[in-house]
C-alpha positions as CSV (number, residue, x, y, z in Angstrom):
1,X,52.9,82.4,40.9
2,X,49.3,82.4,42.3
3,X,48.2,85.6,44.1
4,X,48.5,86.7,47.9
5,X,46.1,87.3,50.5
6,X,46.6,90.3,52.3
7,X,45.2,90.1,56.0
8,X,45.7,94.1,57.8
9,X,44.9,94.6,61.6
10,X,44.3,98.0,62.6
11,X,46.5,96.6,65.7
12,X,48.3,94.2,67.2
13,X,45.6,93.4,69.5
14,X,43.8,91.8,66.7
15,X,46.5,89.3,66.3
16,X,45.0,86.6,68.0
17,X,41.3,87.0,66.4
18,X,43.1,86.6,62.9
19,X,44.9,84.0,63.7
20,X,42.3,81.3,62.2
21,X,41.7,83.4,59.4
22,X,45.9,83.3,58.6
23,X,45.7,79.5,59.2
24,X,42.9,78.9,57.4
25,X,44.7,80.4,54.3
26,X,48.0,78.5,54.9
27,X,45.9,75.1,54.7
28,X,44.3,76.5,51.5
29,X,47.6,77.1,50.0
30,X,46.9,80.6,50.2
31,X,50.3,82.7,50.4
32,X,49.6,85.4,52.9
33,X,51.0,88.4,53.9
34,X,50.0,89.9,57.5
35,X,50.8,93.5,57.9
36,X,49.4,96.1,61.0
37,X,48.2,99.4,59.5
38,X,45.8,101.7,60.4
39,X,43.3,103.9,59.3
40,X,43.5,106.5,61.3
41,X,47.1,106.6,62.9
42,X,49.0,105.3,59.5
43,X,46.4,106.4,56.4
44,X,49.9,107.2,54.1
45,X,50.7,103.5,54.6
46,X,46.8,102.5,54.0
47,X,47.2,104.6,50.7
48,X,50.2,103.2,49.8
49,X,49.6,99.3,50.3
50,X,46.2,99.3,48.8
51,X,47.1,102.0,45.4
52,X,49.6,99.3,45.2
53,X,48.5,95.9,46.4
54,X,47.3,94.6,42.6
55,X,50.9,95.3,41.0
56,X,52.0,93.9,44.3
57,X,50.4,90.4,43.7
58,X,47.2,90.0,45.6
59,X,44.2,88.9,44.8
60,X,42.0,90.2,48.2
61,X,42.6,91.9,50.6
62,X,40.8,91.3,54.4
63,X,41.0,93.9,57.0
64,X,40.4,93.5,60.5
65,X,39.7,96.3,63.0
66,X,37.9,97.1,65.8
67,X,35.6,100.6,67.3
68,X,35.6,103.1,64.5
69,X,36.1,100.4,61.6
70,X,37.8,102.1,59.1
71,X,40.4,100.2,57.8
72,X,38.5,98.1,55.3
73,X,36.8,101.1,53.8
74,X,39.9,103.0,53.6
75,X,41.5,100.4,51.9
76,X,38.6,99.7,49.4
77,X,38.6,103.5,48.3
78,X,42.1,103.0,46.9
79,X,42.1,99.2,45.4
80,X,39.9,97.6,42.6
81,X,41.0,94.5,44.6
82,X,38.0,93.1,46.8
83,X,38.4,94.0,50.4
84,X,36.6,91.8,52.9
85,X,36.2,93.0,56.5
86,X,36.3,91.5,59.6
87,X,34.6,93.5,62.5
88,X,36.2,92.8,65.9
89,X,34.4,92.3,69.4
90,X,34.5,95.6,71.1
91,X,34.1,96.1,75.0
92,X,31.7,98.7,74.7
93,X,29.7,97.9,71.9
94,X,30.3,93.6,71.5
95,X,31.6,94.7,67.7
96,X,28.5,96.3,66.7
97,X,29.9,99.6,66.4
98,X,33.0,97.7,64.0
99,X,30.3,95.5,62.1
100,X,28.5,98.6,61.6
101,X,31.3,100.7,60.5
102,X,32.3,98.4,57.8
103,X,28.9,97.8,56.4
104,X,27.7,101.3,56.2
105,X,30.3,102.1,53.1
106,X,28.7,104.7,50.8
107,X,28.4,104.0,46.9
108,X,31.0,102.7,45.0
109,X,32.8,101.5,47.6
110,X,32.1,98.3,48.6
111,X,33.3,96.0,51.7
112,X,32.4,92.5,52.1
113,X,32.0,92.0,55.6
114,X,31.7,88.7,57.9
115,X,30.5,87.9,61.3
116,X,32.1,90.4,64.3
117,X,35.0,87.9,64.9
118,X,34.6,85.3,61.7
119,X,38.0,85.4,60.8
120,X,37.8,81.9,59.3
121,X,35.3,82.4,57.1
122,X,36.6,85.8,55.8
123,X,39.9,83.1,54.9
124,X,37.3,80.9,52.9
125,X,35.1,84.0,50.8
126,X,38.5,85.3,50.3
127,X,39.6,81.9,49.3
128,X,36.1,81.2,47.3
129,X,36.5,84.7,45.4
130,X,40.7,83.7,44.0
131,X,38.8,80.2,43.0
132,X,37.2,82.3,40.5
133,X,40.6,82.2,38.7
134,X,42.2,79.3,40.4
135,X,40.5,75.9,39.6
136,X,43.4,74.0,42.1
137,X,41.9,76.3,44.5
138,X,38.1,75.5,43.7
139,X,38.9,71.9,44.4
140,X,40.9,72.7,47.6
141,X,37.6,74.4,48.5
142,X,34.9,71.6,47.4
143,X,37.0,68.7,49.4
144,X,37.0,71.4,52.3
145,X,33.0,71.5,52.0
146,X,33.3,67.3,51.5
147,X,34.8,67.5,54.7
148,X,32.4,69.4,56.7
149,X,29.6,67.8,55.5
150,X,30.8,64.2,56.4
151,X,32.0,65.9,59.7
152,X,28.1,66.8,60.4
153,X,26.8,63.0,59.4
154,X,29.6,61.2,61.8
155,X,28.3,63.4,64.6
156,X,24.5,63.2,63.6
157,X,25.1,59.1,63.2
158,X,26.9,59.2,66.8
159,X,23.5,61.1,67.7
160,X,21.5,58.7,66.6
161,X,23.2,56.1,68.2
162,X,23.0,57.1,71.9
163,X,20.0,56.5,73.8
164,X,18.3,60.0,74.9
């Protein structure tokens, strides 16, 4: 059985921002596993799924929250698994205050952290880091790049073709 993705929200309002990043791992092949938990409401059930989360089956573990951004650090500090967070847009701050919570983590406990809001491409490093292990995967991911590439020529030959 290949390994799981994990993808934790801090809440369910950060459903619909992960949404592309669960997709993204379906089309990969990726099984994932969505689960709400939170740092600061549910930390026994943090401690829990991450002390447990390798024995569990996954390979990486991407954690979404927004405002005091905890979630991905908390996790980290009880996995060896990689943890990859994904800040989300904030009303007061625009996600600042969540992209800076996650990439402020003190020594020894790292976070990987995308764009505020790039749930997709925390699916593909999460993707790109089990290809490491998973050569299927790696050539899921290189016909994925394929793709965008020829993507960017059709549009830049449709460019070229109009007059401006």
């Amino acid at each position: 059985m290949s390994k799981k993705a994990a993808v934790i929200m801090g809440s369910d309002s950060d459903l619909d921002t992960m949404r592309p990043c669960i997709a993204r791992l379906k089309a990969f092949g990726i099984p994932v596993e969505v689960h709400i938990i939170s740092a600061h409401r549910t930390p026994a059930a943090a401690e829990r799924f991450a002390s447990s989360a390798k024995e569990n089956g996954f390979g990486v573990i991407i954690a979404a929250a927004g405002k005091a951004a905890h979630l991905a650090g908390v996790l980290a500090a009880y996995t060896t698994l990689p943890v990859i967070g994904v800040p989300i847009k904030t009303s007061m701050m625009g996600g600042l205050d969540s992209l800076l919570s996650m990439v402020q983590m003190p020594k020894g406990i790292p976070v990987a952290c995308v764009a505020v809001d790039g749930a997709d491409n925390a699916a593909i490093l999460a993707a790109q880091m089990m290809a490491l292990s998973d050569e299927a995967l790696g050539d899921k991911l290189e016909q994925f790049k394929a793709s965008m590439a020829a993507e960017v020529e059709l549009k830049d030959q449709k460019l070229q073709s109009e007059a401006l």
